[in-house]
C-alpha positions as CSV (number, residue, x, y, z in Angstrom):
1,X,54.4,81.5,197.8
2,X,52.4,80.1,194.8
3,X,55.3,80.8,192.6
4,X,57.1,78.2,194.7
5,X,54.4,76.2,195.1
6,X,53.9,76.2,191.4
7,X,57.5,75.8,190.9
8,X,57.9,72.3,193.2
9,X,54.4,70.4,191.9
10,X,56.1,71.4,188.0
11,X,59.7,70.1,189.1
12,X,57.6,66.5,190.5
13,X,55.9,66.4,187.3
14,X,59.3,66.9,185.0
15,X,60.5,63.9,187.1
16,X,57.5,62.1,187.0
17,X,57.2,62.1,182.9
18,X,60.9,61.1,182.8
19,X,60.3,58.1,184.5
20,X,57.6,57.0,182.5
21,X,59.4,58.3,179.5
22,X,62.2,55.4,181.1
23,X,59.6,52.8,181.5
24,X,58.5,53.2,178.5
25,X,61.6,52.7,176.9
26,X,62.5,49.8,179.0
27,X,59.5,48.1,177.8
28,X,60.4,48.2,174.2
29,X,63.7,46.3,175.2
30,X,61.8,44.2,177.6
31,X,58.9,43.3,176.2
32,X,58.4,40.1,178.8
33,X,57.9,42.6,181.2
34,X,54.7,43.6,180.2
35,X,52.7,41.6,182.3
36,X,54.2,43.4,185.5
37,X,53.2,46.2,183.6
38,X,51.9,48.3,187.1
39,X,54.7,46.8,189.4
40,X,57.1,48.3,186.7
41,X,55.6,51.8,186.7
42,X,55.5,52.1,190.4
43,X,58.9,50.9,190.3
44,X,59.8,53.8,187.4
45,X,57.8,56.5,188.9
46,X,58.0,56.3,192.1
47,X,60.6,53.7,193.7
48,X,59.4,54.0,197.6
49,X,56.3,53.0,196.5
50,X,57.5,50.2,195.5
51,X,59.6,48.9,198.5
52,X,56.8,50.1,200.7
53,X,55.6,46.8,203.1
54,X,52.7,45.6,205.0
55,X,53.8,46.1,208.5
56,X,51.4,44.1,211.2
57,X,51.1,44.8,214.6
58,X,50.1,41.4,215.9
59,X,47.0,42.1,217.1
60,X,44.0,41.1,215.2
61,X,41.4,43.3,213.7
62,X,38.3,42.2,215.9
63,X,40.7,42.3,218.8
64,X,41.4,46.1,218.3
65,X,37.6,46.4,217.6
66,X,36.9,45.0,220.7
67,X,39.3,47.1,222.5
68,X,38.0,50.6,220.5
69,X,34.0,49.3,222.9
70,X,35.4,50.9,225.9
71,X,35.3,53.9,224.1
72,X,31.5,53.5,223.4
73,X,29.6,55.2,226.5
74,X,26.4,53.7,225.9
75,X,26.1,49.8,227.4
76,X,23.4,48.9,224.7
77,X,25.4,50.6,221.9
78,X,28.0,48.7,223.1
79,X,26.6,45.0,223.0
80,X,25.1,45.6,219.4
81,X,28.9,47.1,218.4
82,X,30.1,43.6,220.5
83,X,27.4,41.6,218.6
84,X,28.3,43.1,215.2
85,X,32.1,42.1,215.4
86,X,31.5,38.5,216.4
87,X,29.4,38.3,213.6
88,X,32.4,39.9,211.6
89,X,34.7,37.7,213.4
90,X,32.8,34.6,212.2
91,X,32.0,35.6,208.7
92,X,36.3,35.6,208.8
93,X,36.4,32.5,209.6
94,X,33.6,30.9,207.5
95,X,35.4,32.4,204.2
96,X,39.0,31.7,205.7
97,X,39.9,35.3,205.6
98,X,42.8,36.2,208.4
99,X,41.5,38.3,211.1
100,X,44.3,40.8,210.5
């Protein structure tokens, strides 16, 4: 079992210093590319990392936060939990960060 083990964490590596061996050479012949430098590598080493997006499920954050206090057993636990996300929910708002 470690043999194979061994055997499938060498074969990844193999593949994963080719790629970079690639980017590297790709950067010689592109050397605008630079700046992208990290896009490039994920791109090179590891190309579903790359394509990989955000998915949202619509529902904001402190909404699911207030959702996750019915969990909480404790009704004084529970208002300080409340408390603490409309304090969270305004701090979102006074730095215009999206509540997602």
């Amino acid at each position: 079992m470690d043999n194979y083990n061994n055997t499938i964490v060498n074969n990844k590596l193999k593949q994963i210093l080719l790629s970079f061996e690639q980017s590297k050479l790709y950067l010689c012949e592109h050397i605008e590319s630079i700046p992208n430098l990290y896009e490039l590598l994920k791109q090179y080493i590891n190309p579903s990392m790359a394509t990989k997006k955000k998915t949202t499920n619509g529902v904001s954050a402190t909404a699911q936060m207030s959702l996750l206090l019915s969990t909480v057993d404790k009704d004084s636990t529970r208002n300080i939990y409340r408390g603490n996300i409309n304090v969270f929910k305004r701090f979102l708002e006074d730095e215009n960060i999206t509540d997602t």
